[in-house]
TORPA-4810 file (N, C-alpha, C, O; in nm, 3 decimals):
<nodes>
NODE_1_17.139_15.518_7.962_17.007_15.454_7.966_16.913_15.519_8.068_16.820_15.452_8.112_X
NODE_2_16.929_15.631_8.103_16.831_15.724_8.203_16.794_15.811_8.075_16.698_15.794_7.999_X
NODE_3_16.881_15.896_8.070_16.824_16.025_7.985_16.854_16.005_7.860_16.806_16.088_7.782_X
NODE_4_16.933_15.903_7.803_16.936_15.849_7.632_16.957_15.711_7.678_16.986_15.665_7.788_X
NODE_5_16.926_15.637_7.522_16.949_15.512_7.531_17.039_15.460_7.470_17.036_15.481_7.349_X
NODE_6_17.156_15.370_7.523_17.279_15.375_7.496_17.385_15.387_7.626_17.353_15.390_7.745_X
NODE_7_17.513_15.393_7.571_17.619_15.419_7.683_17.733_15.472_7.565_17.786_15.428_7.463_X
NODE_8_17.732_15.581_7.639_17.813_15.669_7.557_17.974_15.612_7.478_18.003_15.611_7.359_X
NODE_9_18.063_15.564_7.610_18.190_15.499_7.560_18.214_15.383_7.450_18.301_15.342_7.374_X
NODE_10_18.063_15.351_7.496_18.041_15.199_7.358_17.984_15.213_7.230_18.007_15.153_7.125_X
NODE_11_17.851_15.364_7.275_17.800_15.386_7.092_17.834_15.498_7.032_17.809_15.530_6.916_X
NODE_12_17.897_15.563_7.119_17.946_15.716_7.086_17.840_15.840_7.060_17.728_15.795_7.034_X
NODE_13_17.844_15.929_7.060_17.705_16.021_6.996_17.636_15.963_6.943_17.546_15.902_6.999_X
NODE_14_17.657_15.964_6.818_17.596_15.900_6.674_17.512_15.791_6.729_17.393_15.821_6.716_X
NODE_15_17.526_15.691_6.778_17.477_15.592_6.854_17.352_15.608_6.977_17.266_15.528_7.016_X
NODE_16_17.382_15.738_7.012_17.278_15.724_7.151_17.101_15.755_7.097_17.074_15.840_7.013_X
NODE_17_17.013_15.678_7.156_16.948_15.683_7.103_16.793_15.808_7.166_16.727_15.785_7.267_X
NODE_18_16.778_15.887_7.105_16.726_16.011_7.131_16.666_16.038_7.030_16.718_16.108_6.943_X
NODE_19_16.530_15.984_7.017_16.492_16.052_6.885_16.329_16.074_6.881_16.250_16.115_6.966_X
NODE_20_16.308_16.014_6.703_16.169_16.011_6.717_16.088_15.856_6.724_15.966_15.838_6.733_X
NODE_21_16.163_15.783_6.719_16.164_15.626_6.709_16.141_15.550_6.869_16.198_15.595_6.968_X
NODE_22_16.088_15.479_6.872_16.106_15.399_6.990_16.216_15.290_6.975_16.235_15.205_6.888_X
NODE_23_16.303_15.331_7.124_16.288_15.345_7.241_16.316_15.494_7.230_16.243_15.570_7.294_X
NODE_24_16.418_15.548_7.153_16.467_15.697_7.169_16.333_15.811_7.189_16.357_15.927_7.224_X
NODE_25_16.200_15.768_7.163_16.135_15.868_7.125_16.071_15.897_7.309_16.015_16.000_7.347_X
NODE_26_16.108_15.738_7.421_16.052_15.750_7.521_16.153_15.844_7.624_16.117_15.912_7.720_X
NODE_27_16.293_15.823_7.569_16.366_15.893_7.671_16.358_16.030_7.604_16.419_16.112_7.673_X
NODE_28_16.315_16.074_7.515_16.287_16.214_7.460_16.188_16.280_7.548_16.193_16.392_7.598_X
NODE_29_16.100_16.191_7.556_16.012_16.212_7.674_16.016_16.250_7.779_15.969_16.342_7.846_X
NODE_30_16.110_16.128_7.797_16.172_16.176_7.967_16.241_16.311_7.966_16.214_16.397_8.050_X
NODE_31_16.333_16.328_7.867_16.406_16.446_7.923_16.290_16.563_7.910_16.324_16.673_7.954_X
NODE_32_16.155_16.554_7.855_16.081_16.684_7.817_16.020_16.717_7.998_15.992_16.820_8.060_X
NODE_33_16.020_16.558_8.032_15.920_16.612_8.207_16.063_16.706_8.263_16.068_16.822_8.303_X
NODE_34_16.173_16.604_8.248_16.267_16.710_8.312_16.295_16.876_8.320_16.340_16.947_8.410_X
NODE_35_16.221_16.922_8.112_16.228_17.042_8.146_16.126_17.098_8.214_16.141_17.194_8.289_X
NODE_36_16.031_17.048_8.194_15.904_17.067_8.278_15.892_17.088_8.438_15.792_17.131_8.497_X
NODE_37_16.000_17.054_8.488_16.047_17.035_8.642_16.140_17.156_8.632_16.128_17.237_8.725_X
NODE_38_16.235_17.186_8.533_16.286_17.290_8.545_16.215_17.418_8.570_16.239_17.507_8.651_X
NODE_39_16.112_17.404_8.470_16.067_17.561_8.415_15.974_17.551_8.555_15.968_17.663_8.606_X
NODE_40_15.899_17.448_8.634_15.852_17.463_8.800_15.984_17.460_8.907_15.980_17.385_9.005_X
NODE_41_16.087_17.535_8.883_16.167_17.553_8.981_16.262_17.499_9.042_16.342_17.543_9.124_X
NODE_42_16.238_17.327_8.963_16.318_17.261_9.009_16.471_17.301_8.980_16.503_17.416_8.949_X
NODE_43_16.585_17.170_8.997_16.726_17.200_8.948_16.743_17.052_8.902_16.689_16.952_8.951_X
NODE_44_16.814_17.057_8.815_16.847_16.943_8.721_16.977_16.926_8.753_17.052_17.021_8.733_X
NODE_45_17.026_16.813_8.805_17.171_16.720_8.821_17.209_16.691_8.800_17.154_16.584_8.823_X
NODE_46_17.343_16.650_8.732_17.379_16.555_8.688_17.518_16.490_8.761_17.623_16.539_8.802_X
NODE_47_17.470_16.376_8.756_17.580_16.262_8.881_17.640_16.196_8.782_17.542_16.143_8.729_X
NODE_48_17.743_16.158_8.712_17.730_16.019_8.585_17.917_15.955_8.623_18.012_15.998_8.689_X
NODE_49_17.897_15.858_8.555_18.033_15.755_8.562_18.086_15.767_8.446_18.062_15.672_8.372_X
NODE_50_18.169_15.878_8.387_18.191_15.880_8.259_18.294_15.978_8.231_18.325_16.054_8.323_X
NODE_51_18.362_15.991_8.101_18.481_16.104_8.082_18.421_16.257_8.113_18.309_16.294_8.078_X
NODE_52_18.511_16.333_8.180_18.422_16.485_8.194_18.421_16.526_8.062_18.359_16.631_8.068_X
NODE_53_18.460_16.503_7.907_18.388_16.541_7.806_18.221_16.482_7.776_18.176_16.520_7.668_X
NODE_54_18.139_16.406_7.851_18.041_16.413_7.838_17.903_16.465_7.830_17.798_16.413_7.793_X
NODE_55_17.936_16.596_7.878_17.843_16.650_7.946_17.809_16.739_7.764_17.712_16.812_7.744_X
NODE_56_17.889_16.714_7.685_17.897_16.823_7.547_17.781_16.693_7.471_17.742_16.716_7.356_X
NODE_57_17.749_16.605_7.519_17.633_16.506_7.427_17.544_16.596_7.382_17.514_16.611_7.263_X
NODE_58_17.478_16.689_7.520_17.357_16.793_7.510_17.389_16.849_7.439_17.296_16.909_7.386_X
NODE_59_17.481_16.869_7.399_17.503_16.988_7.264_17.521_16.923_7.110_17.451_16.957_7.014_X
NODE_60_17.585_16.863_7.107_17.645_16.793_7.008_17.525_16.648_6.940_17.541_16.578_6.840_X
NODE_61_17.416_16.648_7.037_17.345_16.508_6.941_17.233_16.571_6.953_17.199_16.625_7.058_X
NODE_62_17.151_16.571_6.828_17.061_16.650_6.757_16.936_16.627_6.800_16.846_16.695_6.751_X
NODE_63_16.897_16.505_6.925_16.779_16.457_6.966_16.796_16.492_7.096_16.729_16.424_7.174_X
NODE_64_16.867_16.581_7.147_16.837_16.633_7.299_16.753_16.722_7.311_16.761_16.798_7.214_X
NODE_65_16.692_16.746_7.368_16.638_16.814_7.391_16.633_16.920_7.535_16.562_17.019_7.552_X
NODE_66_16.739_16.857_7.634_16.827_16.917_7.747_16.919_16.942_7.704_16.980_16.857_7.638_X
NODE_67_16.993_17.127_7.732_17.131_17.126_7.676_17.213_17.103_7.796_17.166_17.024_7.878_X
NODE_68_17.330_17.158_7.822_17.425_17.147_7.915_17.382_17.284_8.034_17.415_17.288_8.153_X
NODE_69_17.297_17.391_7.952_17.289_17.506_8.026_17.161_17.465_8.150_17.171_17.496_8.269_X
NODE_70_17.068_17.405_8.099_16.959_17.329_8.189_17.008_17.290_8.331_16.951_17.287_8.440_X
NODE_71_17.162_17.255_8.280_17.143_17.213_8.453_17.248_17.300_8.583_17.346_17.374_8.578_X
NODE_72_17.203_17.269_8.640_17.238_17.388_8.737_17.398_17.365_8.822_17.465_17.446_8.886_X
NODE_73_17.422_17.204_8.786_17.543_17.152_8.848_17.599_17.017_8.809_17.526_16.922_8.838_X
NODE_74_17.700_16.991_8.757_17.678_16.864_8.754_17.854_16.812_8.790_17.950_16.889_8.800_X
NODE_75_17.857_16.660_8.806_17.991_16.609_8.798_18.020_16.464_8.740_17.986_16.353_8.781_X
NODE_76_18.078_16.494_8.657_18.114_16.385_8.557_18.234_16.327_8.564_18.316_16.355_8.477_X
NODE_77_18.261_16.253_8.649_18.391_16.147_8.665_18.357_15.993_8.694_18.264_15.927_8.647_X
NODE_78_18.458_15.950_8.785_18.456_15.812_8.780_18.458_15.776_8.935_18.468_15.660_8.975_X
NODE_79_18.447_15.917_9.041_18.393_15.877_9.143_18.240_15.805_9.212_18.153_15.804_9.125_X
NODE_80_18.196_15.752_9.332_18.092_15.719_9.337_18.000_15.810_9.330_18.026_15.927_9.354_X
NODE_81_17.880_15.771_9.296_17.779_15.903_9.258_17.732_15.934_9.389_17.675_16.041_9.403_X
NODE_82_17.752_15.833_9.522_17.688_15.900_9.628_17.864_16.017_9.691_17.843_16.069_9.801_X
NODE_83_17.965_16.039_9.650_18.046_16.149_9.686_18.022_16.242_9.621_18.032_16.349_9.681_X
NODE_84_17.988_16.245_9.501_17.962_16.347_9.404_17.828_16.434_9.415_17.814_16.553_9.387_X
NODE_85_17.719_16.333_9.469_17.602_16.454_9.510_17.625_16.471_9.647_17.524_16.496_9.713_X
NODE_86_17.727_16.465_9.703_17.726_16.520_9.856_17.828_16.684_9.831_17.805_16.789_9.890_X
NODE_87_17.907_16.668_9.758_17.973_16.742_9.661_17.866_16.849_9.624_17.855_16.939_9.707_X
NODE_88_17.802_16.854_9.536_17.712_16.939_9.472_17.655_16.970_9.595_17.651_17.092_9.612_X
NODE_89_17.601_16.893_9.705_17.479_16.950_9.811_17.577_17.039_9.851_17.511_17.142_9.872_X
NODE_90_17.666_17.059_9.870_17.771_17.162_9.952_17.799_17.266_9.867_17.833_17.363_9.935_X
NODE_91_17.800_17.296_9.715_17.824_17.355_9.687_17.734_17.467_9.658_17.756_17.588_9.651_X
NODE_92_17.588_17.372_9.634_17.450_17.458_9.620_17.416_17.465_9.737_17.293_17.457_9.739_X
NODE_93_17.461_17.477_9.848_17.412_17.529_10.006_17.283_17.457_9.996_17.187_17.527_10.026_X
NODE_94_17.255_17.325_9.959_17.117_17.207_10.001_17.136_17.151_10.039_17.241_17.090_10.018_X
NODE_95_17.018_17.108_10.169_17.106_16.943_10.235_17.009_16.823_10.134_16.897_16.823_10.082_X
NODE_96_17.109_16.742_10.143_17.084_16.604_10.079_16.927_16.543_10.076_16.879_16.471_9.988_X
NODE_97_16.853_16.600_10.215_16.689_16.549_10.169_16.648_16.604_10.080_16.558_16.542_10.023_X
NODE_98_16.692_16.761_10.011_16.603_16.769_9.926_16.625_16.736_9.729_16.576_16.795_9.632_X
NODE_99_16.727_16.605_9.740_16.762_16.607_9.611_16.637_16.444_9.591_16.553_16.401_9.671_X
NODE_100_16.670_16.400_9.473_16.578_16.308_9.470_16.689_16.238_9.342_16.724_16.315_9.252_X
NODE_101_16.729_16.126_9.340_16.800_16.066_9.260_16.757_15.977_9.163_16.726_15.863_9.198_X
NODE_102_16.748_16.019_9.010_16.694_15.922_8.936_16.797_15.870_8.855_16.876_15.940_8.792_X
NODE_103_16.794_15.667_8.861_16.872_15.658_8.785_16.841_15.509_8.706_16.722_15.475_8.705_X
NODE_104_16.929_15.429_8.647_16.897_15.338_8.599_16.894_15.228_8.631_16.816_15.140_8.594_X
NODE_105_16.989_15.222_8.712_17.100_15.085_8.741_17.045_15.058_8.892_17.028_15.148_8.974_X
NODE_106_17.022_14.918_8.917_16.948_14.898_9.056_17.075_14.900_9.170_17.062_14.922_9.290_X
NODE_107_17.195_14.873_9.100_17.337_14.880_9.209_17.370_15.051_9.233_17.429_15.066_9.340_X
NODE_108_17.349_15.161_9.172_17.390_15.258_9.168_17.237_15.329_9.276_17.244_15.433_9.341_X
NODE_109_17.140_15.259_9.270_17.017_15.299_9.361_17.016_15.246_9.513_16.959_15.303_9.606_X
NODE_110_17.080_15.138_9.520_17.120_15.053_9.652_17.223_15.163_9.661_17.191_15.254_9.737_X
NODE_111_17.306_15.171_9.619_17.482_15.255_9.684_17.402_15.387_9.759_17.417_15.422_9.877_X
NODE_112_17.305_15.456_9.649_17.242_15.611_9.727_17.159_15.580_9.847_17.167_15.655_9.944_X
NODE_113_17.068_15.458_9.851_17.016_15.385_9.994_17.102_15.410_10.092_17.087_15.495_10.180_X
NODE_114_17.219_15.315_10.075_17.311_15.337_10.173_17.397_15.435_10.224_17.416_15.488_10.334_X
NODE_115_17.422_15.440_10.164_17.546_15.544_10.197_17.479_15.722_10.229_17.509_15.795_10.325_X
NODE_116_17.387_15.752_10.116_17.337_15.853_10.146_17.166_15.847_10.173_17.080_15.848_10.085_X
NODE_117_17.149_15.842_10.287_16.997_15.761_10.310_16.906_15.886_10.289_16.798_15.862_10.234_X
NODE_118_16.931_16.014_10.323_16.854_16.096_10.326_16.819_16.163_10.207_16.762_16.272_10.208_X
NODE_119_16.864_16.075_10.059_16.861_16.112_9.931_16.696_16.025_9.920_16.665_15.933_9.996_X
NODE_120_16.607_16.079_9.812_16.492_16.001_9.780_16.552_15.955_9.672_16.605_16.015_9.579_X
NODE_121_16.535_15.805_9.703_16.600_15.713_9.550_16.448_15.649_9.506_16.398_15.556_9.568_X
NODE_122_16.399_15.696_9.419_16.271_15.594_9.363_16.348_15.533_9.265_16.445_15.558_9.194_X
NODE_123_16.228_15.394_9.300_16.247_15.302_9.188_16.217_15.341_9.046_16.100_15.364_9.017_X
NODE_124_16.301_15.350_8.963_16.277_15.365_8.812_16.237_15.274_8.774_16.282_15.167_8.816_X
NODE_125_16.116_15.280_8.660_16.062_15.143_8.575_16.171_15.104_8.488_16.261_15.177_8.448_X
NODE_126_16.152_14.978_8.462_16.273_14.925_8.361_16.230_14.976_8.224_16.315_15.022_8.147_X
NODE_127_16.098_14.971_8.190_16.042_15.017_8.109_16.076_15.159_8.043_16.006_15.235_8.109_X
NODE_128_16.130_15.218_7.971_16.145_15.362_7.918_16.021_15.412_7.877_16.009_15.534_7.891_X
NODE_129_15.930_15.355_7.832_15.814_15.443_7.794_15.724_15.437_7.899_15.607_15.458_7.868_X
NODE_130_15.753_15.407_8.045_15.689_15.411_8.151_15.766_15.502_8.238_15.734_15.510_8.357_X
NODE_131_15.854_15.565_8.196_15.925_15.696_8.289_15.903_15.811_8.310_15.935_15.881_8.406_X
NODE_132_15.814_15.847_8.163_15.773_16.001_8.192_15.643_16.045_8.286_15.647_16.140_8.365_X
NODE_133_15.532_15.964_8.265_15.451_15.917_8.366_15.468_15.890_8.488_15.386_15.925_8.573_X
NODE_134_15.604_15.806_8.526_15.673_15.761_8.628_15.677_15.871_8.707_15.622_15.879_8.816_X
NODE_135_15.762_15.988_8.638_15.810_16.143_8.692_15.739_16.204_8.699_15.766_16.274_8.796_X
NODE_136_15.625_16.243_8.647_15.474_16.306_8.670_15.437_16.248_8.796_15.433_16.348_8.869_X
NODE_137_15.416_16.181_8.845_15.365_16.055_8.990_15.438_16.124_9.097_15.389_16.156_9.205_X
NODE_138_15.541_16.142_9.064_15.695_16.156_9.228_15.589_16.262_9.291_15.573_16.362_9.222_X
NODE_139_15.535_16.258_9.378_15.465_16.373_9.462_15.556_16.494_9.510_15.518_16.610_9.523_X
NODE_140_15.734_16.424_9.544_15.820_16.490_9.589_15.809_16.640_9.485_15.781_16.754_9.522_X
NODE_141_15.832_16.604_9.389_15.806_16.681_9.262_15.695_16.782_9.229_15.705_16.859_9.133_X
NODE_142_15.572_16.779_9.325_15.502_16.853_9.245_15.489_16.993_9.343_15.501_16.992_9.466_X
NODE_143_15.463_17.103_9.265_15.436_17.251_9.320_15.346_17.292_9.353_15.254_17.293_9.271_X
NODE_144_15.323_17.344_9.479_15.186_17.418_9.549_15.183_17.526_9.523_15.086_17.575_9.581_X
NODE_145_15.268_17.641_9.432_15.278_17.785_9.394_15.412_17.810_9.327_15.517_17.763_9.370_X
NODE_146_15.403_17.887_9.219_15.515_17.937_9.161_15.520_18.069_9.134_15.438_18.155_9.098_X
NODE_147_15.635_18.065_9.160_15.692_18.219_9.152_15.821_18.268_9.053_15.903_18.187_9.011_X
NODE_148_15.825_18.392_9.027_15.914_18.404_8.918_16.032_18.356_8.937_16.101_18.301_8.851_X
NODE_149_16.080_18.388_9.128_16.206_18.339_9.115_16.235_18.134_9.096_16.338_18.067_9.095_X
NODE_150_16.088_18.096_9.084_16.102_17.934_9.042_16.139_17.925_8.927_16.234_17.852_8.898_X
NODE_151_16.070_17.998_8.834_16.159_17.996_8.679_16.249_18.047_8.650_16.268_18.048_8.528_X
NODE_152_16.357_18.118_8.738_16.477_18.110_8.687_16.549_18.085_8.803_16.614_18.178_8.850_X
NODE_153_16.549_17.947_8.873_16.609_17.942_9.019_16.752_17.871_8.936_16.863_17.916_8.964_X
NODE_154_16.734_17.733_8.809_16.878_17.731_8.776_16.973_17.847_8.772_17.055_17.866_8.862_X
NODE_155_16.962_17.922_8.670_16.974_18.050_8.651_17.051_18.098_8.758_17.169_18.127_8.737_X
NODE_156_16.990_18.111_8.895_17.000_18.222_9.014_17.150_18.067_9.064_17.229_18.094_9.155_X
NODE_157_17.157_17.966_9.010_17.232_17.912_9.119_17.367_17.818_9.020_17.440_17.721_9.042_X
NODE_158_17.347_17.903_8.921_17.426_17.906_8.831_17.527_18.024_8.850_17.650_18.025_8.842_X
NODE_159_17.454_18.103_8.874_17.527_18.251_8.941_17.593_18.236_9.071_17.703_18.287_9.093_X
NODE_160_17.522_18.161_9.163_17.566_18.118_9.271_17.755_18.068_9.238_17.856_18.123_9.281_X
NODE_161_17.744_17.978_9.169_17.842_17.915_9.137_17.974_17.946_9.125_18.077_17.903_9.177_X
NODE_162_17.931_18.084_8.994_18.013_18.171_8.983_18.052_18.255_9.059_18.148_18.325_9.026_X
NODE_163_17.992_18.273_9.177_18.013_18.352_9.280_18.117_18.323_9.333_18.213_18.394_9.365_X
NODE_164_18.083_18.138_9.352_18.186_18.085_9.446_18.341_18.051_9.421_18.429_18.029_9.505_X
NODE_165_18.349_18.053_9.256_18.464_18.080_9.206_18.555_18.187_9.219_18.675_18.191_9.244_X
NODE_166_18.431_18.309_9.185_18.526_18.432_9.192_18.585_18.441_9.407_18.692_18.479_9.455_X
NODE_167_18.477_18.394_9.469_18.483_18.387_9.603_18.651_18.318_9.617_18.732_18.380_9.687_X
NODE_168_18.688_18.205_9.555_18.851_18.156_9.554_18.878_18.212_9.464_18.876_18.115_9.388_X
NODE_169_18.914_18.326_9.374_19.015_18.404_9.347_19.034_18.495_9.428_19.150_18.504_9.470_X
NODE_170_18.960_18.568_9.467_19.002_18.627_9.596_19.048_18.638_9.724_19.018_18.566_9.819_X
NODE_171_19.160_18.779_9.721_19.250_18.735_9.820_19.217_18.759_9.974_19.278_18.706_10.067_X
NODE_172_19.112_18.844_9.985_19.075_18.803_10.110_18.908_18.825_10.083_18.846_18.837_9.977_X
NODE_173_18.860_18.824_10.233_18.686_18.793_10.218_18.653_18.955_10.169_18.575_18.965_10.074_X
NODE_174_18.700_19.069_10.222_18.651_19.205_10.173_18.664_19.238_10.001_18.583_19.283_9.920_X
NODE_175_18.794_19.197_9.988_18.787_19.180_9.793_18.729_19.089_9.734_18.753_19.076_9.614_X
NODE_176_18.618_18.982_9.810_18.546_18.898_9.758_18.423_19.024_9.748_18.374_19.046_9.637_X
NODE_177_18.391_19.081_9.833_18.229_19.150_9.852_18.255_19.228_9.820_18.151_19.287_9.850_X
NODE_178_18.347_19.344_9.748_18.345_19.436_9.692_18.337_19.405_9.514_18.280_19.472_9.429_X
NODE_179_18.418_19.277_9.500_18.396_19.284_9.336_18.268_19.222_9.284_18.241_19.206_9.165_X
NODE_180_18.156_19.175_9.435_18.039_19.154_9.342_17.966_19.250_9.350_17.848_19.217_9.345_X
NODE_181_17.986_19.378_9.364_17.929_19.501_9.334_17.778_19.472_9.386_17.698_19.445_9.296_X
NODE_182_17.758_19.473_9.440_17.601_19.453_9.514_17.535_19.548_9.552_17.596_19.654_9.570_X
NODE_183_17.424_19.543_9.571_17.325_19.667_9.620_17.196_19.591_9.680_17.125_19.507_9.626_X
NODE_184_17.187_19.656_9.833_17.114_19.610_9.930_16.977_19.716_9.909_16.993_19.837_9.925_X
NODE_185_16.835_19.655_9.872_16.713_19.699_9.866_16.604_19.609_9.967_16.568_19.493_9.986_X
NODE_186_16.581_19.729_10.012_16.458_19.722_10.113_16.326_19.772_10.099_16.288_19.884_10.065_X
NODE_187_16.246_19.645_10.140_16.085_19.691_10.111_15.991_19.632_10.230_16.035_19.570_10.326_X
NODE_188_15.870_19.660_10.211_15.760_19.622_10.357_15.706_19.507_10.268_15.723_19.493_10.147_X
NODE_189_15.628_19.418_10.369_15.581_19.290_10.260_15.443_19.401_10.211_15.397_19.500_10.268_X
NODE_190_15.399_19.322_10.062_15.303_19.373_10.013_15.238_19.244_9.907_15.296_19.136_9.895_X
NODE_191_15.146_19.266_9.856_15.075_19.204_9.780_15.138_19.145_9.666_15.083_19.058_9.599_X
NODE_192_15.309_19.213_9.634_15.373_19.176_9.488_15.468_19.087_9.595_15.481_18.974_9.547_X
NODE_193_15.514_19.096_9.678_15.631_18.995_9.759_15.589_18.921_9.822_15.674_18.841_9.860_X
NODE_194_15.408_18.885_9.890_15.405_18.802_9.996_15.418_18.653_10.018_15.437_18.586_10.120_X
NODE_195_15.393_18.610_9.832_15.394_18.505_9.811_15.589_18.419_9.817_15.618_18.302_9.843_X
NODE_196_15.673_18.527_9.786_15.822_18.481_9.781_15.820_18.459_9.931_15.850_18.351_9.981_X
NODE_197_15.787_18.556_9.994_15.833_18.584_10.126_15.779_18.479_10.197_15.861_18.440_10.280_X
NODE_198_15.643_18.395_10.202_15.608_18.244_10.246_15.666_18.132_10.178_15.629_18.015_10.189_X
NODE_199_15.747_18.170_10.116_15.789_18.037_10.029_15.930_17.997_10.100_15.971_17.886_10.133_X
NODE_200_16.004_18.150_10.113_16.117_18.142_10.182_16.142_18.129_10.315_16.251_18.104_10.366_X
NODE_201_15.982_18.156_10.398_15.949_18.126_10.547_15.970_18.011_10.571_15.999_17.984_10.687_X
NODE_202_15.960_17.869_10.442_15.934_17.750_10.464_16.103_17.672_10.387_16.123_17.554_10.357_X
NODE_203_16.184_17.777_10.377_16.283_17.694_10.364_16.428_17.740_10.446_16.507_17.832_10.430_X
NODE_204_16.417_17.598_10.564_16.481_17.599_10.661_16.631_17.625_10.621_16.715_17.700_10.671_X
NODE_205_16.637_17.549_10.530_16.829_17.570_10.518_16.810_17.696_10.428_16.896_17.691_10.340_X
NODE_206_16.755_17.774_10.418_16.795_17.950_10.345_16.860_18.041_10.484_16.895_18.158_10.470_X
</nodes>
């Protein structure tokens, strides 16, 4: 009931409602600001209380319009959702102020209050056709400049990821940095970099 309407274990695919119809046609909506936040740089999350085969909905039900590749991290079990995005903040090297938690349930918005205070929990409307508007509003959300590396930052931290995998197969830290074959390039700031290069001036945990 955030990003479809329904609960997966009770209506199954077939059931969730994502479409062109109301209510499905409002959370269609919603998920469209989401890509919209993507393609400005954001990263898309996913926290949920559910079997880890869930995450294949995006693929498998014909009214998504988010696939599984959209998002940049997610964890799908039956732990609390405030361990699970402390989880992800560690793994995407972010600290916890800069995630913003949207969800449905007013007990699952109290738990991120508490426990993880430095998360922005806005209130979601109960309303579904008052959410996409809702997400347009979050000020947290909006961009003062974009840059190429904003449209493909999932992308770049998707790679990250994989990094950090191949990083534990390896048997020590030098056969970690040799098999990502890397190449170190150097330049003076100029008129094509100055704008990355203030963007990255302003982010403390880089």
């Amino acid at each position: 009931n955030t990003l479809w309407g329904g609960i997966l274990g009770e209506d199954g695919i077939k059931g969730l409602r994502c479409d062109d119809e109301f209510p499905g046609n409002a959370f269609k909506d919603f998920q469209r600001e989401c890509l919209r936040l993507k393609a400005l740089g954001m990263l898309l999350i996913i926290v949920s209380k559910n079997d880890s085969d869930a995450i294949e909905v995006f693929d498998k039900h014909n009214g998504m319009l988010l696939k599984k590749e959209d998002f940049a991290a997610y964890k799908i079990n039956w732990m609390p959702k405030a361990e699970n995005i402390a989880e992800i903040s560690k793994e995407l090297n972010l600290g916890l102020n800069s995630f913003v938690f949207i969800d449905d349930s007013y007990h699952e918005r109290a738990a991120m209050r508490r426990i993880r205070p430095e998360v922005l929990v806005p209130e979601l409307p109960d309303d579904p056709s008052l959410r996409p508007q809702f997400l347009r509003s979050l000020t947290s959300t909006w961009v003062v400049r974009l840059t190429k590396e904003d449209r493909r930052r999932t992308e770049m931290y998707r790679e990250q990821s994989l990094r950090e995998a191949l990083k534990k197969q390896s048997g020590t830290i030098e056969d970690y940095l040799r098999s990502l074959e890397q190449t170190l390039s150097i330049s003076f700031i100029s008129d094509y970099n100055i704008a990355r290069i203030a963007q990255l001036h302003m982010r403390t945990n880089q």
